[in-house]
N, C-alpha and C positions, 0 to 999 in steps of 0.2 A: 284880332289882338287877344292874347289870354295872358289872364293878371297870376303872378306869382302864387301855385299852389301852397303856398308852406301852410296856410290857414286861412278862416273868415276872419276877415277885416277886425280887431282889437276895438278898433277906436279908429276917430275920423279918420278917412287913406286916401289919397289922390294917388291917381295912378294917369300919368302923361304919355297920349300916342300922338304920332304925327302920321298922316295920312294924306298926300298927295302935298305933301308943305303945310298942313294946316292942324294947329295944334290940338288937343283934345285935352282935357281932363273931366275924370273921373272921381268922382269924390262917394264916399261911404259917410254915411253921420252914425254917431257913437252910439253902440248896442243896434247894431239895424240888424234884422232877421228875417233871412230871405227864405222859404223854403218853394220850390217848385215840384210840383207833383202830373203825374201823366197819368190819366184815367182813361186811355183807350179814345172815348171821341169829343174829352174837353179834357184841357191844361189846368189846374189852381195856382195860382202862386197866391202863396200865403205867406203876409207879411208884419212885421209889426209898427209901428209909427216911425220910427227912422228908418225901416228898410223901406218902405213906401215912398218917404221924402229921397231915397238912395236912386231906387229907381227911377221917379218921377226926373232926377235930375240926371239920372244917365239916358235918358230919355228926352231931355230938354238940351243936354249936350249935344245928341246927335242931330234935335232938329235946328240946332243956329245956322246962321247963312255962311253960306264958305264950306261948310260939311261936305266934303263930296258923296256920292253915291256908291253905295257900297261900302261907306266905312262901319263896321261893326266891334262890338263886345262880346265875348266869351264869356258869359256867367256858369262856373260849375261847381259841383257837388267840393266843400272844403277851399272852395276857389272863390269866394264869395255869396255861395249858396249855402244852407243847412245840409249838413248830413245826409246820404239819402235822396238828396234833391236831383230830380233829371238837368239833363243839360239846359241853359236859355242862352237863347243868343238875338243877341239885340239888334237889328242892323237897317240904316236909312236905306231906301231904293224909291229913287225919283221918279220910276218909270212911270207912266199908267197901265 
């Protein structure tokens, strides 16, 4: 799923998928700032206290019961990311 380019999230944003029947939202808290960076052989994502609390809960969406596998988030560059920011993508996989 990829959330509406126009810009990073204003202010609190829910953004609702359904995936195999099963609802999802996504929620942004007010001023969060996400930035992800690619350093070759580690990731940063550097965040500030609401984008932390953003992600933790786009992260805590994907692990409730009912989630199936393979449902994912698109986080990008003015898509929910800082400026600049590499791609992230968020995504549950049951397998072992």
């Amino acid at each position: 799923m990829a959330i509406d380019p126009s810009a990073t999230p204003p202010t609190s944003t829910h953004v609702t998928a359904v995936t195999d029947g099963v609802t999802e939202v996504f929620t942004w808290e007010e001023s969060a700032r996400i930035e992800v960076r690619d350093l070759g052989r580690e990731i940063v994502i550097e965040a500030n206290s609401a984008g932390l609390k953003t992600l933790a809960g786009h992260l805590l969406t994907l692990a409730q019961d009912g989630t199936p596998d393979g449902a994912h988030l698109h986080l990008e560059e003015n898509d929910g990311l800082e400026e600049g920011s590499a791609s992230l993508v968020l995504e549950r996989c049951d397998a072992e």
